[in-house]
C-alpha positions as CSV (number, residue, x, y, z in Angstrom):
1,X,14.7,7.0,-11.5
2,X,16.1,8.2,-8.1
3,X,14.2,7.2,-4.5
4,X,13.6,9.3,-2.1
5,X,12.8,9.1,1.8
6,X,9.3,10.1,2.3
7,X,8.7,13.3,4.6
8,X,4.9,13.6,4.6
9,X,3.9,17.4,4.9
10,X,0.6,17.8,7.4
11,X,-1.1,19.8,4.7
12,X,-3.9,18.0,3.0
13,X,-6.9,19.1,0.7
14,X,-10.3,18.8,2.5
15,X,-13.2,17.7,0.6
16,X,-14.8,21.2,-0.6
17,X,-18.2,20.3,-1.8
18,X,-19.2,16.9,-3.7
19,X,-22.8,16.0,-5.8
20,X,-24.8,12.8,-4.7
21,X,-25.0,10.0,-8.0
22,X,-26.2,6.8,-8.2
23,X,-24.2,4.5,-10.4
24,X,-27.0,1.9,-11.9
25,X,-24.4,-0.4,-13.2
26,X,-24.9,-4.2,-12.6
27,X,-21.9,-5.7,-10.8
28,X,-20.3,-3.0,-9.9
29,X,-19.5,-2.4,-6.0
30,X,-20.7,1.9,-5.8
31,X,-21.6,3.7,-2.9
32,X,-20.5,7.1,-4.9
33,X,-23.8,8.4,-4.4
34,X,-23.4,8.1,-0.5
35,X,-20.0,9.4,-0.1
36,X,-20.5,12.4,-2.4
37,X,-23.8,13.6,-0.6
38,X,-22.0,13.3,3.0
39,X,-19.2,15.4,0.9
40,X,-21.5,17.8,0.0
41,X,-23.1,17.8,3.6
42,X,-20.1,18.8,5.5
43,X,-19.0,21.5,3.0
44,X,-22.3,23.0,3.1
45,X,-22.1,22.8,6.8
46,X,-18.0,24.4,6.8
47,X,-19.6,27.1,4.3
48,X,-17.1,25.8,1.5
49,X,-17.9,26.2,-2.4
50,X,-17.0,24.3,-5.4
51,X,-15.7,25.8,-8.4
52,X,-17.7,27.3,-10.8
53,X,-17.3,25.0,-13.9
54,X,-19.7,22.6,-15.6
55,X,-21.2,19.4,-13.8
56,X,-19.5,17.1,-15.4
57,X,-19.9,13.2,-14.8
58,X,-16.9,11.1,-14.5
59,X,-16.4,7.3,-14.6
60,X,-13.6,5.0,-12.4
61,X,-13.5,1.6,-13.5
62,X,-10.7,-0.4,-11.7
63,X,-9.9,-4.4,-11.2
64,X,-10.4,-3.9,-7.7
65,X,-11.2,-7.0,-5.7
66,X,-13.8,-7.0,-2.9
67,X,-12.6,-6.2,0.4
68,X,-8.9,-4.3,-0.5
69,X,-8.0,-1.4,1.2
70,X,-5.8,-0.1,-1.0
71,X,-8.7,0.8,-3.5
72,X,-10.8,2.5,-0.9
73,X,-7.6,4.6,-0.9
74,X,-7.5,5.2,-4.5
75,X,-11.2,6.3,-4.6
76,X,-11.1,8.5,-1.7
77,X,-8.6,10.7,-3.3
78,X,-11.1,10.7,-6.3
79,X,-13.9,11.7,-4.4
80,X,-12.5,14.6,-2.5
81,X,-10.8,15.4,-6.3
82,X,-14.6,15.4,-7.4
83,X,-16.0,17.2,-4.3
84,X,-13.3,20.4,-5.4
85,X,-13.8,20.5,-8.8
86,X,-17.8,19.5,-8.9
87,X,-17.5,16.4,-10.4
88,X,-20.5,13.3,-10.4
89,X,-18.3,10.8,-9.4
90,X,-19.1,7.1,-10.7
91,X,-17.1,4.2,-9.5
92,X,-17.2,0.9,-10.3
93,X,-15.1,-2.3,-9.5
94,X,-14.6,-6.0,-10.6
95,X,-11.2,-8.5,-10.5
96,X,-12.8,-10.6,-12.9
97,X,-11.3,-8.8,-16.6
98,X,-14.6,-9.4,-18.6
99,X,-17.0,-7.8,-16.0
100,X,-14.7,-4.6,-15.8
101,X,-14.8,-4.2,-19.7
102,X,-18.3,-4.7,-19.7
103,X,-18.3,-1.9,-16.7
104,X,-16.2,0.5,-19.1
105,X,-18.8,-0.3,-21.5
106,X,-21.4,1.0,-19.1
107,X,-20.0,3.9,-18.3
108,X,-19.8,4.7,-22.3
109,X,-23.2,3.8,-22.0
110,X,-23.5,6.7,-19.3
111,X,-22.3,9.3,-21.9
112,X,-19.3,10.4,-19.1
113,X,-17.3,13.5,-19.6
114,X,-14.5,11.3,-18.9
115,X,-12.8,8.1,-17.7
116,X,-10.7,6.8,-15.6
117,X,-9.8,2.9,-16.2
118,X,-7.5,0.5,-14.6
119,X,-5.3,-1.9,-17.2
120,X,-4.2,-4.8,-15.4
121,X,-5.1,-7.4,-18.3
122,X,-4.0,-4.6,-20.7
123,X,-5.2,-6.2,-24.2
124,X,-8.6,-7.1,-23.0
125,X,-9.8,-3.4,-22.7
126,X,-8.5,-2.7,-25.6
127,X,-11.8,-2.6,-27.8
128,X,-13.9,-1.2,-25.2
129,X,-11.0,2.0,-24.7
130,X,-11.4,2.6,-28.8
131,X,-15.3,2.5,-28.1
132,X,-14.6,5.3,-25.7
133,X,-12.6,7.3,-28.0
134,X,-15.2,7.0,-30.8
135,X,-17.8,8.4,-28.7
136,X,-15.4,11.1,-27.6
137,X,-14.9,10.4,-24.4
138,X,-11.1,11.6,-22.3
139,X,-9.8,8.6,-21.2
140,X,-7.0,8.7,-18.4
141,X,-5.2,5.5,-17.1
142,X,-4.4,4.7,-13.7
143,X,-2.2,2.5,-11.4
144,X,-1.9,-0.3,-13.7
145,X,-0.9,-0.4,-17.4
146,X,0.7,2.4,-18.7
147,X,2.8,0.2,-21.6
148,X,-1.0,0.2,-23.2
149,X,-2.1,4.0,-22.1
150,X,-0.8,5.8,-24.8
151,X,-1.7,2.6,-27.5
152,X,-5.1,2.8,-26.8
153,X,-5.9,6.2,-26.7
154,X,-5.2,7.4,-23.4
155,X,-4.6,11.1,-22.7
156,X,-1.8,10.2,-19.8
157,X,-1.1,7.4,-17.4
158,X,-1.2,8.1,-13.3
159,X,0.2,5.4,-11.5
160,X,4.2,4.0,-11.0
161,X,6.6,2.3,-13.6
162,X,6.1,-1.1,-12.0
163,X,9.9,-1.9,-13.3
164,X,11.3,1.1,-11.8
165,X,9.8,0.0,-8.5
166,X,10.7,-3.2,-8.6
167,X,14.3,-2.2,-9.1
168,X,14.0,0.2,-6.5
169,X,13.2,-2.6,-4.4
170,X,15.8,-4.7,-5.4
171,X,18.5,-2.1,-5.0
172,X,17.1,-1.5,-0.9
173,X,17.1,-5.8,-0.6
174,X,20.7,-5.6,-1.9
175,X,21.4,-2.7,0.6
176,X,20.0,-4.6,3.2
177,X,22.3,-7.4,2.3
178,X,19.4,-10.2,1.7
179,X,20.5,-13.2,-0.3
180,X,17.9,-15.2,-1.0
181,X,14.3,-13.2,-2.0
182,X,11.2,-15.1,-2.4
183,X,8.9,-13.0,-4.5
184,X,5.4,-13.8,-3.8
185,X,2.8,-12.7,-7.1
186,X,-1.0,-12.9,-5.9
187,X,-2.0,-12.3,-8.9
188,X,-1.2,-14.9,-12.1
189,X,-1.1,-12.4,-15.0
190,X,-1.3,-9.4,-14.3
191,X,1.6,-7.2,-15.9
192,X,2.7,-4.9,-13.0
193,X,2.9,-7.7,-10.3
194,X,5.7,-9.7,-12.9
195,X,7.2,-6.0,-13.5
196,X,8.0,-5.8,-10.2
197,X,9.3,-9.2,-9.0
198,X,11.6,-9.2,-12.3
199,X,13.0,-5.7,-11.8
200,X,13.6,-6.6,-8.0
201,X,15.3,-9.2,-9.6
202,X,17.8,-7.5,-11.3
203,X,19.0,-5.3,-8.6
204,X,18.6,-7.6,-5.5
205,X,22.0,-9.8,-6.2
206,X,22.0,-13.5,-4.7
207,X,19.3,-15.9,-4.8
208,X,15.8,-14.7,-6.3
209,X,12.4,-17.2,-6.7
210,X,8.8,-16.1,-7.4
211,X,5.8,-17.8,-6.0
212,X,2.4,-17.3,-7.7
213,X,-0.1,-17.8,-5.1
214,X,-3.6,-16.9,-5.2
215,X,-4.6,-13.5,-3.5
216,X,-8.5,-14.4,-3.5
217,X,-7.6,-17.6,-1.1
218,X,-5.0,-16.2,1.7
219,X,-5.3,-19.3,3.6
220,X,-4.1,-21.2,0.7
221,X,-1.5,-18.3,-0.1
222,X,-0.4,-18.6,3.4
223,X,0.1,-22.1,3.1
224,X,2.3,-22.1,-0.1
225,X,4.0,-19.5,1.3
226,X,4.8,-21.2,4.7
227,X,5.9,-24.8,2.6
228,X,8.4,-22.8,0.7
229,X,10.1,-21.5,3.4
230,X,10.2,-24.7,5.4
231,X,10.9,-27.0,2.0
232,X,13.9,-24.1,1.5
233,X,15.9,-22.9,4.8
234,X,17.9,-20.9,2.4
235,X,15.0,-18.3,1.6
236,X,16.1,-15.4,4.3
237,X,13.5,-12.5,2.8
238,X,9.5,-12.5,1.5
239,X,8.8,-9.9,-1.0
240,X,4.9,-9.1,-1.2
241,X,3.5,-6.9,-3.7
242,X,0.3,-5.6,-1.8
243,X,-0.6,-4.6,2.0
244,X,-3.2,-7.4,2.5
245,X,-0.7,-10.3,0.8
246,X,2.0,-8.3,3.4
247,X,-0.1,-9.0,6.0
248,X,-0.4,-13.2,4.5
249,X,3.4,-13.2,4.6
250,X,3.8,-12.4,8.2
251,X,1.6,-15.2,9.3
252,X,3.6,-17.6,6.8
253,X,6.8,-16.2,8.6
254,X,5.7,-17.3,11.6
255,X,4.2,-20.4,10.7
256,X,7.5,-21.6,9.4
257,X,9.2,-20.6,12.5
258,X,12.4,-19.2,11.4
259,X,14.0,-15.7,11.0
260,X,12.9,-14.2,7.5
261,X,12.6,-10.6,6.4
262,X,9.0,-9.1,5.5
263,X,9.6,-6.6,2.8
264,X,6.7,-5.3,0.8
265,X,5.0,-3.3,-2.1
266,X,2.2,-1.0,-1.2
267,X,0.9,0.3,2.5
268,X,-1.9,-0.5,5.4
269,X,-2.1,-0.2,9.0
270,X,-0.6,-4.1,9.3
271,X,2.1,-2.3,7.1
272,X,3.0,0.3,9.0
273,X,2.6,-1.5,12.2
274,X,5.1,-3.8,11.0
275,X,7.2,-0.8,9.9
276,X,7.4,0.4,13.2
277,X,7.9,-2.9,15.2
278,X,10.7,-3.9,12.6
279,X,8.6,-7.1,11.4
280,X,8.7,-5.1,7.9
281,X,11.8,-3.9,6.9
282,X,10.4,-1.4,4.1
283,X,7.7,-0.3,1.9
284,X,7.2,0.7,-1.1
285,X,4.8,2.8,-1.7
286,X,3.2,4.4,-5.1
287,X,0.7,6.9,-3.5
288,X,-2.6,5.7,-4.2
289,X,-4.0,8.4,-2.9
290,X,-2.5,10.7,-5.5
291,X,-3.7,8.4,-8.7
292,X,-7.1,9.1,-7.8
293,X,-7.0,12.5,-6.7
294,X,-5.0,13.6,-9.6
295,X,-6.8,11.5,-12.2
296,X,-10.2,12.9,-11.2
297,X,-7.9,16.7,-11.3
298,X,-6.2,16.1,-14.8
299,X,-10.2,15.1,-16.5
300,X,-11.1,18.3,-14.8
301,X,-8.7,20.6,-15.5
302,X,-8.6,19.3,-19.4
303,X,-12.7,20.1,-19.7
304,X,-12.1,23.2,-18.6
305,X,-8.6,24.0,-19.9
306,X,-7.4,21.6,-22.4
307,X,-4.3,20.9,-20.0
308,X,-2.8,18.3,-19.3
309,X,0.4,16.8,-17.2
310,X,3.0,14.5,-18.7
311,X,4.4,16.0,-21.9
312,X,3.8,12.3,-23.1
313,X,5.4,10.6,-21.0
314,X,3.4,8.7,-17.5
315,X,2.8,11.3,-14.9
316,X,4.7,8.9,-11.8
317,X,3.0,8.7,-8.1
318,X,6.2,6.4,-7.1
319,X,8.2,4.6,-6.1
320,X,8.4,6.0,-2.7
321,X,10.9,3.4,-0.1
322,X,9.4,3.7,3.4
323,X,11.4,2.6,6.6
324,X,10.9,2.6,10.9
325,X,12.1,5.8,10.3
326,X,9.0,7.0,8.3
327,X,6.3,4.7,10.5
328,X,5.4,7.6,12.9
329,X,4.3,10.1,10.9
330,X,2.7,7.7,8.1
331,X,0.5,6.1,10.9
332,X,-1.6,9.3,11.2
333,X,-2.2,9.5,7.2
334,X,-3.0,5.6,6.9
335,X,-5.4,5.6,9.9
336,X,-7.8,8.8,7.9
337,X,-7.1,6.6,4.9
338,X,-5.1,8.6,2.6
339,X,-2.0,6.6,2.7
């Protein structure tokens, strides 16, 4: 798959109308309810409509962590999605595997009109996804495991080809002539973060390492970052594969006091401050925004029209490489929260 130079358009879709939910589901971190009634609020105050369709009710479940921006991004996109197409929007949230499938389970539980569901520990939702599917419920996957989408039922996959990134990566690291990459995984298992250090990997040229830190502790993944780069003077570039570990990396940097290239998966305003003060060399980015917005669309627009995008195949949000170049105009879109 080809790269290409991202040239954000000012157009964006405004939040037409939403419907106010409250998501009774233990453990899970929803303010759905909230979001969508201030939604509905400002449409009602702009005069705006929603389509005409059914109420439907529809379920995200991710392995979000507490506290990471990137998934506020993902879920506004699926609000103002649900807010268009009026949708009861549920989401729900845990990093720990067995909470999320028991938050799937929920949501089954809920008798949604569809689902959306994250597959980071791919196998473990496995029974859950078939319980879904029994009860007849659309299931779309998002950001994270599409090698099990189609396996366990899935009507398409949303999200990036973590290997395609990863080798986009490693093709812009070689361009950039770095020689020694230390690729830093935050997250011990999960599929998509070894996807993309090992197709980095096979494009980057030179040295390559991986570091498994954990992304729950950033002091701690500060630190083990900072002792590799002092125990190994030959390390000239970090690779991080998230915004907040991006953000962890830079501190590392300068605690080891020595040149070495930030380079990084995924956006935030650290991100594309760093972009635009050169302390990042590049981004890349996977469009967050557009897995939710378009997952939320595609459940939509296959209750009311049987369609659906893909043709089989993953419908791809990425990989986008960001530069300096792009920083300016990506500052606006990040600071609203839909980059």
């Amino acid at each position: 798959m080809s790269t290409t130079r991202f040239r954000p358009s000012r157009r964006f879709w405004p939040a037409c109308a939403a419907l106010a939910v409250l998501a009774a589901v233990a453990g899970c971190s929803s303010t759905g309810g909230l979001r969508a009634e201030q939604a509905r609020d400002r449409a009602a105050a702009a005069g705006g409509g929603a389509v005409t369709t059914p109420r439907w009710k529809i379920a995200m479940v991710t392995h979000a962590g507490a506290g990471d921006a990137f998934w506020d991004t993902v879920r506004k996109g699926a609000e103002q999605a649900a807010a268009k197409d009026n949708i009861t929007f549920l989401y729900s949230n845990d990093a720990q595997t067995q909470n999320q499938v028991q938050l799937v389970q929920a949501a089954i539980d809920q008798k949604v009109d569809g689902l959306l569901v994250t597959l980071a520990k791919g196998e473990a939702l496995a029974d859950v996804l078939g319980k879904a599917r029994a009860a007849g419920i659309p299931v779309i996957t998002v950001n994270s495991g599409q090698e099990y989408s189609a396996r366990f039922g899935a009507l398409t996959h949303i999200g990036q080809d973590e290997s395609t990134a990863g080798q986009a990566a490693g093709a812009e690291l070689a361009t950039r002539g770095r020689k020694n990459v230390l690729c830093v995984i935050h997250e011990q298992g999960n599929v998509g973060q070894e996807q993309r250090c090992s197709g980095a990997q096979t494009k980057a040229g030179g040295g390559f390492q991986v570091l498994y830190v954990d992304g729950v502790n950033m002091p701690d993944a500060r630190a083990a970052v900072s002792a590799k780069l002092q125990a190994d003077p030959a390390i000239d570039t970090v690779l991080t594969l998230s915004g907040p570990m991006a953000a962890t990396g830079l501190q590392a940097i300068q605690d080891a006091r020595r040149p070495v290239e930030l380079d990084t998966f995924d956006l935030g305003t650290q991100v594309v401050a760093g972009l635009k003060s050169g302390t990042v060399g590049f981004a890349v980015d996977q469009q967050p925004y557009l897995q939710g917005y378009e997952g939320v669309d595609l459940l939509w627009l296959y209750r009311s029209n049987l369609d659906m995008l893909g043709g089989g195949k993953p419908v791809l949000t990425g990989p986008q490489i960001l530069t300096r170049d792009d920083a300016d105009a990506l500052a606006e879109y990040v600071a609203r929260g839909t980059r």
